[in-house]
PAVONU-672640 format. One record per residue: x, y, z of N, C-alpha, C in turn. Coordinates in pm, whole numbers, plus 50000, padded with zeros to 5 digits. Example, Ala and Ser with C-alpha at 12.3 -4.5 7.8 and 13.67 -1.06 7.14 Angstrom:
2
513194943150780512304955050780513204967050780 512854977550708513674989450714512905000350787 
This chain:
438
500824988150000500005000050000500875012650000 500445024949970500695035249944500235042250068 501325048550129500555055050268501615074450224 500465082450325500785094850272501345104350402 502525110450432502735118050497501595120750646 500515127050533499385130650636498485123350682 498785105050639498045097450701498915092450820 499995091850835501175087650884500865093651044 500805108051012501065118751111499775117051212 498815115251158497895106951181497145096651313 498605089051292498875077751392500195084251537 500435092151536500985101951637500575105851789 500745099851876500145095551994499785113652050 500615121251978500485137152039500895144651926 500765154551966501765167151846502835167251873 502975165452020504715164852004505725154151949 504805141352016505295131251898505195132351718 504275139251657504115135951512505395154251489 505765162251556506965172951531508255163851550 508665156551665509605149951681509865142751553 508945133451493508945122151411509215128451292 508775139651275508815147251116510455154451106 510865155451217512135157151235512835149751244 513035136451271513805125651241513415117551073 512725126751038512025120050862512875127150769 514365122850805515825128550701516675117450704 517325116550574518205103750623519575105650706 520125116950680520635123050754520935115250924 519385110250971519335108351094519795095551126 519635088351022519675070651017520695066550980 521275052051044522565050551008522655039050886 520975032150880520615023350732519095024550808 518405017150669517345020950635516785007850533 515865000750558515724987850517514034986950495 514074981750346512854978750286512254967050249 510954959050321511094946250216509474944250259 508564941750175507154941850169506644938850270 506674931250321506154932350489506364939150590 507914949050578508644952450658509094963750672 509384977950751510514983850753511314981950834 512664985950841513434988750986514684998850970 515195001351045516215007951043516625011651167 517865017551151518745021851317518895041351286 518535041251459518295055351408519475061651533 520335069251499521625078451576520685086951704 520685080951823520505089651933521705097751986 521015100452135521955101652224522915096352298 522145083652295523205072452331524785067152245 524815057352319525885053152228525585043852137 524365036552133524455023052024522835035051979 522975029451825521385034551775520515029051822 518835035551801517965026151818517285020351698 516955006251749516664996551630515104998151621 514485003551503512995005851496512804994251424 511504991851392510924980751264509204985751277 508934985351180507314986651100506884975951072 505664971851121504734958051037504204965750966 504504963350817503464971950700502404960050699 502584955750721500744941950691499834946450789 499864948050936499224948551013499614960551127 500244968351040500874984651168501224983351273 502314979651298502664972751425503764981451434 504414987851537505754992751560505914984951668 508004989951635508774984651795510004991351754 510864993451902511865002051881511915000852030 513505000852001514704998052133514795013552222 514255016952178514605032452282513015032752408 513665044552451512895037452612511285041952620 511155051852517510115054652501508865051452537 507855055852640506265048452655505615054052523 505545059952481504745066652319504695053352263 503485056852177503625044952095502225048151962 502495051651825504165044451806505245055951823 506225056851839507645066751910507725074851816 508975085051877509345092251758509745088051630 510545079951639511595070551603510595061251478 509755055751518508655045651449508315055451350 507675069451366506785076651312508185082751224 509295086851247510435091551156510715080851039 510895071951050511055063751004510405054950864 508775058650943507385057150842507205070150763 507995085450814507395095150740508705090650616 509715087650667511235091150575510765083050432 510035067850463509725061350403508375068350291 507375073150315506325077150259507245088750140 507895099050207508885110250179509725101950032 510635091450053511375091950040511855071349999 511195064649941511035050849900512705049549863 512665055149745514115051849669515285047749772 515545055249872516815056149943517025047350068 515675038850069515645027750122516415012150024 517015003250142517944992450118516994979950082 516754979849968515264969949909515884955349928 515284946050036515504935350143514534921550064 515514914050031514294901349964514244892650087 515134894950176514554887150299514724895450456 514144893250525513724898450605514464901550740 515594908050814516614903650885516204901250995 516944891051071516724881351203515704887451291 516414893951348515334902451446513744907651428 514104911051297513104913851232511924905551223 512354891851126511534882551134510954873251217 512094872751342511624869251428510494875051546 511004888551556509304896851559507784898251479 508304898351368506804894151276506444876551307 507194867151336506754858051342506134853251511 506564866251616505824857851719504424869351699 504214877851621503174880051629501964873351548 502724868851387501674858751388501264845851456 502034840951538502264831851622501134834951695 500914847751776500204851551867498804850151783 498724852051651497044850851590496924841351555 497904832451524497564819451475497184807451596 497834809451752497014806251875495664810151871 495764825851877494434832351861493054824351798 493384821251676492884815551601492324803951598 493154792151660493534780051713491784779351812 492254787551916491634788052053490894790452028 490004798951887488634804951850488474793451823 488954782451686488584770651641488274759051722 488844764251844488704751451876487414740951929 486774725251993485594729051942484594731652055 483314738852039482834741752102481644728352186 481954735352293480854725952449479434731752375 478804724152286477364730752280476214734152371 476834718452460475734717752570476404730652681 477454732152723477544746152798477194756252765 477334761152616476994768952527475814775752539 474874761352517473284767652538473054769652695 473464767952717473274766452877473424782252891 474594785952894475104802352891474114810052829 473924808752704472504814652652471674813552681 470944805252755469284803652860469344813652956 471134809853029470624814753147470774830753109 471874836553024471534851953001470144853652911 469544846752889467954851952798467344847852909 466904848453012466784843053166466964859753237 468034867353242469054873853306468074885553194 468104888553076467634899553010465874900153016 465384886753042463674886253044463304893753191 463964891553294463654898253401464214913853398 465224914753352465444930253342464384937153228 463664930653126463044936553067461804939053161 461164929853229460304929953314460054943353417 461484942653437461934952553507461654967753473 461984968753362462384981053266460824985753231 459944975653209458624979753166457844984653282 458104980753374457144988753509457705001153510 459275002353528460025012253547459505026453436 459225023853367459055031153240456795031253239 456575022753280454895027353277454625036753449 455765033453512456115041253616455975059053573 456865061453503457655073453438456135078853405 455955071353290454825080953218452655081253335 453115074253479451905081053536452145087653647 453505091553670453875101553759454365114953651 454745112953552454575126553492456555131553476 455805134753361457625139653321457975152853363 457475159853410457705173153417458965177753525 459105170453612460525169853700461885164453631 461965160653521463005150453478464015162253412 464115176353373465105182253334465415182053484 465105187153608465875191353713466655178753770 466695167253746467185155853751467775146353637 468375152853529468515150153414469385137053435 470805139253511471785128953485471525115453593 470355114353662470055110353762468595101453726 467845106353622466775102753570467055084953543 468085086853454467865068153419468955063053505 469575067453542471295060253629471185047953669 470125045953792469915031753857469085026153755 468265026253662467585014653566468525016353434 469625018853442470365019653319471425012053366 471785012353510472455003753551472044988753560 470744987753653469624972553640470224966153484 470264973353386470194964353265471204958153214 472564970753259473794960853194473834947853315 473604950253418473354934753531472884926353453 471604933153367470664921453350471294917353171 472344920753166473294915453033472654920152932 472054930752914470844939752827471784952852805 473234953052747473684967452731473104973952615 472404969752568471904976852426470744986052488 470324978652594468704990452624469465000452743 470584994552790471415005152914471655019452796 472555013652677472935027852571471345032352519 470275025652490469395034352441468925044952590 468535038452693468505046952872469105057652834 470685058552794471715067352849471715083052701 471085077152600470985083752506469565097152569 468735092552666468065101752683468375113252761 469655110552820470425125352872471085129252741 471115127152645471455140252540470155151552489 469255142552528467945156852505468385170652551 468015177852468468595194552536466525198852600 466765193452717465815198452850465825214152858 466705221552732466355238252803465595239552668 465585232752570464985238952449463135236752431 463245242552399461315239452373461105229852270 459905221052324459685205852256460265193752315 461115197852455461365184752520460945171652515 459745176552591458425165352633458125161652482 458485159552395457965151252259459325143952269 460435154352224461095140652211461345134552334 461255134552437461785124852566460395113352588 458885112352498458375106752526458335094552410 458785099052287459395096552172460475087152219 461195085852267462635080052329462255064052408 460965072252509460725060452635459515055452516 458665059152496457735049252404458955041952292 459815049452222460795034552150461465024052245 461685027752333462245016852436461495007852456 460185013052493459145003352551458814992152428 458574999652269458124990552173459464981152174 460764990852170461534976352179461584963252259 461724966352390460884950252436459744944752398 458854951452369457474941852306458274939552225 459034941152089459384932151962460624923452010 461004926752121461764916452196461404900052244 460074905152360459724895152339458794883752258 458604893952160457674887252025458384888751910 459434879751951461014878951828460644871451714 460314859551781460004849151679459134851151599 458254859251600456784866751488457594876051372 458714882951359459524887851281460244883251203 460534892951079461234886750988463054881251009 463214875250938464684872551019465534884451028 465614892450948466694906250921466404913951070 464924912251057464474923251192464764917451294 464984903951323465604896551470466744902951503 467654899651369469094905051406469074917151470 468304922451428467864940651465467964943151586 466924934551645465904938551755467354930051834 467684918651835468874911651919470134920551938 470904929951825471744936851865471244954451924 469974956551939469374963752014469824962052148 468884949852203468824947352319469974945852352 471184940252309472494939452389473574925952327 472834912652196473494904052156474474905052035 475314902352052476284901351958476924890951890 477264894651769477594882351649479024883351666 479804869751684481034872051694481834874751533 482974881951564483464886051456483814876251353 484084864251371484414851551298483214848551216 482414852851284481324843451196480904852951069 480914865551073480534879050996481794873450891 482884874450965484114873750870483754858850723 483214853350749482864839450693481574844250598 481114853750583479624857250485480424862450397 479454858850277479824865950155480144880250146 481524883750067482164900250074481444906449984 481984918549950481024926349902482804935849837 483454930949683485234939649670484254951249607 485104965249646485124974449616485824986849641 485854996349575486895008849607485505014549652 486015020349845485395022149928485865035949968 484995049749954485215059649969485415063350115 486305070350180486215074150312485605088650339 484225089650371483325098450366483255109050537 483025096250601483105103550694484385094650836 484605100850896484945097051058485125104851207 483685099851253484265107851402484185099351484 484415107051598484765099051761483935104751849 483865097751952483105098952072483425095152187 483985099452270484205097852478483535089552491 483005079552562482885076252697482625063952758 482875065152913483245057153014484655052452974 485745061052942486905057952895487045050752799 486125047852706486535041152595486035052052438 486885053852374485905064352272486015048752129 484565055052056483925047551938484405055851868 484855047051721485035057551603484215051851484 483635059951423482835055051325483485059851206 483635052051090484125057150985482935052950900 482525061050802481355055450720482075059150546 481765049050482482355043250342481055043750275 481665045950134480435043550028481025038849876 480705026749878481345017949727480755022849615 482385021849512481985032749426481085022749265 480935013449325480405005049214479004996349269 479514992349425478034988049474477204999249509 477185011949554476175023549523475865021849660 476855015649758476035010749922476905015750085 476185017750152477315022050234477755016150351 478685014650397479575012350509479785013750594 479665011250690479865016950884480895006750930 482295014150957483135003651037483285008351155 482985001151272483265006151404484225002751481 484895014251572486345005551635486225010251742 486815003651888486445006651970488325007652042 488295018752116489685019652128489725026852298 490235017652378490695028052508490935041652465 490805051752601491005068652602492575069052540 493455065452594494865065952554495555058452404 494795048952380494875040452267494635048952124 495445048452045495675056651908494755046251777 494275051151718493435039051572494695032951503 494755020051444495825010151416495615014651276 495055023751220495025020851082495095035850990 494815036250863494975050450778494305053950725 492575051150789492085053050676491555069350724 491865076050648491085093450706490485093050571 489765109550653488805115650526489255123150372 488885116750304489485117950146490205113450131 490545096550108490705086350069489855076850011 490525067249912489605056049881490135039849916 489705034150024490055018850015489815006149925 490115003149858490254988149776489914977449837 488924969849906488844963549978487604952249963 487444939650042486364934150061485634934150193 484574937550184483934940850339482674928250368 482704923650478481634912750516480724922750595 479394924650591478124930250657477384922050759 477304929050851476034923650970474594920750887 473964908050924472724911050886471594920150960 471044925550907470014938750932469154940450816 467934950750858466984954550736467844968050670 468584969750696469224980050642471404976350680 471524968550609472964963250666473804973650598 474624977150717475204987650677477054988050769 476834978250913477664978650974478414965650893 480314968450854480754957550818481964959750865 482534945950848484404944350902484784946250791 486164948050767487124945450677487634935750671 487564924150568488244911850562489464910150506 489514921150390491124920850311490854932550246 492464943550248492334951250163493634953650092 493764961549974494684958249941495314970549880 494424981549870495114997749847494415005249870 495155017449939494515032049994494935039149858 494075048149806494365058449698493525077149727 494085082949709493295097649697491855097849662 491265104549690489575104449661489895114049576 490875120749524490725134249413490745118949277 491715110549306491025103149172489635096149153 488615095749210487725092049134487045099349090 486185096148972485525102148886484375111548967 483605114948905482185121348945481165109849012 480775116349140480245102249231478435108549169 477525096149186476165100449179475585097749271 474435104549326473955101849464472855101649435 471295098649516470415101649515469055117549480 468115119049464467435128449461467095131149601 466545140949656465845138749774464595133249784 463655128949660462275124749651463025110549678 463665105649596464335089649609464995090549756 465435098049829465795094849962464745092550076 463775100650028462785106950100461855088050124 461535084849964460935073549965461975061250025 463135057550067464025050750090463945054150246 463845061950263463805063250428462455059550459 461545066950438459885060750473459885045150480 460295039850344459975021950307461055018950486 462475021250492463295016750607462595012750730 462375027050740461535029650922459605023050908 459445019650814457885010850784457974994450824 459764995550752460364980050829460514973950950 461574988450992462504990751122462085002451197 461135002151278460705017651358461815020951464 463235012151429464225014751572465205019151528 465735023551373466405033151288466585042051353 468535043951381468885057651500469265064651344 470005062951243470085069051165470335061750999 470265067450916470205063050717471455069650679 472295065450637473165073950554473045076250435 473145087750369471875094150229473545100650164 473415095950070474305105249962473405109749844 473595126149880472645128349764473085140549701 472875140949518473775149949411472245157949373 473155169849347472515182149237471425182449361 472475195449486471485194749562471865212749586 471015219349645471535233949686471095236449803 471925241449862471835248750001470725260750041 469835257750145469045270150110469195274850258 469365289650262469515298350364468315304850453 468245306250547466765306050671467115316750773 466195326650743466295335250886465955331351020 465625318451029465205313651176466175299151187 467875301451161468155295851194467835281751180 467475276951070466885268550972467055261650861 468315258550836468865256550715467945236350650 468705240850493468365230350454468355229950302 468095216050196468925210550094466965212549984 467465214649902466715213549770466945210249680 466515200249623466695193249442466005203549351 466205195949207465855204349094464655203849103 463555193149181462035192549166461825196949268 462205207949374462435217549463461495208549554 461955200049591461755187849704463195197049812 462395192049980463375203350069463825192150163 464445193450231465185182350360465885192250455 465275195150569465965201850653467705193850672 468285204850712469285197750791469875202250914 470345195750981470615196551157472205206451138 473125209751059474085216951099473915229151156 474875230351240474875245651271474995256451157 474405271351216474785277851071475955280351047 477135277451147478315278551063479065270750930 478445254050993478775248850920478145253850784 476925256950802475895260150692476505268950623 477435280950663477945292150569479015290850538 479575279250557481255267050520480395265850397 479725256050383479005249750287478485256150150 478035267550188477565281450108478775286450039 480195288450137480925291850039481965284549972 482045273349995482845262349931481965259149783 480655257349779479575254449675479715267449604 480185278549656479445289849582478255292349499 477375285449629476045286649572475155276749450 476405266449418476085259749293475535241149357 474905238649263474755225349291475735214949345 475685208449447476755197349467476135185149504 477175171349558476815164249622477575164449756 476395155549834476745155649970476755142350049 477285139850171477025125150270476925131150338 475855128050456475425126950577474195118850619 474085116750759473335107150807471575115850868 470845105050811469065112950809468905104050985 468795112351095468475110551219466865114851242 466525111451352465475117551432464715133251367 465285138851402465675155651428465955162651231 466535154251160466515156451028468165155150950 468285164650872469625154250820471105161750877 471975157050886472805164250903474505159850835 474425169550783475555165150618477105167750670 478095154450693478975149850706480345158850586 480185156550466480835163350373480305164450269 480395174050135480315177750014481125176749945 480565170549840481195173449675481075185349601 482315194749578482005204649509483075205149384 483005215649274484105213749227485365203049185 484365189549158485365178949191486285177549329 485965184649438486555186149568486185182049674 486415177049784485315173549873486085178749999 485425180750058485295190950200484415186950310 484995183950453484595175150555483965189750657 482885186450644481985196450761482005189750895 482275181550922482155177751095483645175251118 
């Protein structure tokens, strides 16, 4: 693969690490410098008296390096990877791999090929089900739970619940991850993002607890649903498909646009969502990674890029979350051609048919072309097609007057995700250019 300076910098545990690293990205610094497809390494001139010995897993991004460094990956790692991106030629092109070297790439596949082993190995069915009774056992009483708790709520009256906002669900949000139900604990915890000072509360906060509630009824009336919608309603409530088995469904190869990616805090762990859109299957992508507060993303993919890749999908009425099974090149998003997106009448009808399926849709991701920005004195913005069909959207107006002047007013295309509340647009296509609003 082809990796770029500014994806590099990227992976930089701080700023001071990715300044350090860009300063050791001379050869100047190194005393050799070693290339071979799986591999980099090289020795880099400290302070000390012996260099330090770095090495790169280009297959799977792995650094290591002899200096004492807690950073990770070091200065040293990140100098090393920029000199390389910078600077290919003046590297020592290696048809085999030197000792140390290989012997580090090999206890790490070592370590996945146990890994692997220990997944394969075979399973106690009869414990198996056993484990699964007794947690569908463990989630039937917390649902039990959850439904008084909640017909509770709505005949004592909501009208106290802003002055008790972070306190409102705490102990029955807690009851649920007990009751091995973390999917209905995160839908609980989603109702402290309501903004309680704005007018229209009380709709959406009753909006919130009535979806909760329908979700256990289609919980426990699983088996009456279609199969797509099980999966649904099961990774709702809190069940999960192990990654092996996803990895094993039919892929889906394509050059996979990198549209959007953000992050999110909490309880010390932040989520990153990157959302993709294939430039031949017309479909989109949600990869999710979950990374400790201190923990850096293992990988390159940022915004405005395109991945080469095959992706396996969760089943859902709308499958959209997938792994990466193999990929095999990152390239610029300035090379592809002119992308086509939807109308808003065709989005409009694509979302209705979804949520007619799935009434538990947190959000749609909509790419949609030959669209214009329309401007609102009440703080109101929002998107119009040529058949002057309208779609609010949720940005702020700053973003909104980013948008205004990057388009200069002219037709473009756009990605963002259609929520609750209405749409709110991730990046634009303008000018053959694309430009990241969040």
């Amino acid at each position: 693969m082809q990796y770029t300076q500014e994806q590099i910098l990227k992976l930089a545990p701080d700023s001071a690490s990715a300044s350090a690293g860009s300063k050791l990205a001379t050869a100047a610094k190194w005393v050799n410098m070693h290339a071979h497809p799986d591999a980099l390494w090289g020795a880099c001139q400290g302070s000390g008296k012996n260099p330090y010995k770095t090495s790169i897993d280009l297959q799977n991004l792995a650094f290591k390096c002899s200096c004492p460094s807690r950073k990770f990956p070091c200065k040293h790692s990140l100098g090393l990877f920029l000199l390389y991106a910078k600077s290919p030629a003046i590297f020592s092109k290696e048809e085999n791999l030197a000792e140390d070297v290989a012997e580090w790439l090999n206890k790490r596949n070592n370590k996945s090929t146990e890994a692997k082993a220990k997944k394969d190995k075979p399973v106690d069915e009869a414990a198996q089900q056993k484990r699964i009774q007794a947690r569908e056992k463990k989630i039937q009483a917390g649902i039990e739970e959850l439904q008084i708790w909640l017909q509770d709520v709505v005949r004592m009256g909501i009208m106290n619940v802003p002055q008790n906002q972070y306190q409102f669900t705490k102990n029955i949000a807690a009851r649920m991850v007990d009751s091995q139900a973390s999917g209905l604990a995160n839908q609980l915890r989603l109702i402290n993002t309501i903004h309680f000072y704005e007018e229209g509360w009380q709709k959406t906060l009753l909006k919130r607890l009535a979806k909760i509630y329908a979700l256990t009824e289609a919980y426990q009336n699983l088996a009456n649903l279609p199969e797509d919608l099980q999966e649904d309603i099961k990774s709702l409530i809190g069940w999960n498909i192990p990654k092996e088995q996803i990895l094993e469904q039919k892929t889906i190869a394509d050059l996979w646009l990198v549209l959007s990616k953000t992050q999110q805090e909490e309880n010390n762990f932040t989520t990153e969502k990157i959302w993709l859109y294939g430039t031949e299957s017309k479909r989109s992508a949600l990869i999710l990674n979950f990374y400790a507060l201190q923990q850096k993303p293992n990988h390159l993919l940022t915004e405005g890029t395109c991945l080469e890749a095959k992706l396996c999908f969760y089943p859902s009425i709308l499958p959209t979350r997938a792994l990466i099974q193999s990929q095999s090149d990152i390239k610029s998003i300035e090379e592809i051609s002119t992308i086509k997106g939807q109308s808003i009448a065709e989005a409009s009808h694509e979302i209705s048919d979804l949520y007619s399926k799935m009434p538990f849709l947190s959000e749609v991701p909509l790419l949609l072309s030959e669209v214009n920005l329309v401007p609102s004195d009440v703080q109101v913005w929002g998107l119009i097609d040529e058949e002057n069909n309208y779609l609010a959207i949720q940005n702020n107006p700053s973003s909104c007057w980013q948008m205004m002047a990057v388009s200069e007013g002219k037709k473009f295309t756009c990605f963002g995700l259609y929520q609750e509340d209405g749409f709110l647009v991730h990046a634009l296509l303008s000018n053959q250019k694309f430009y990241f609003v969040l």
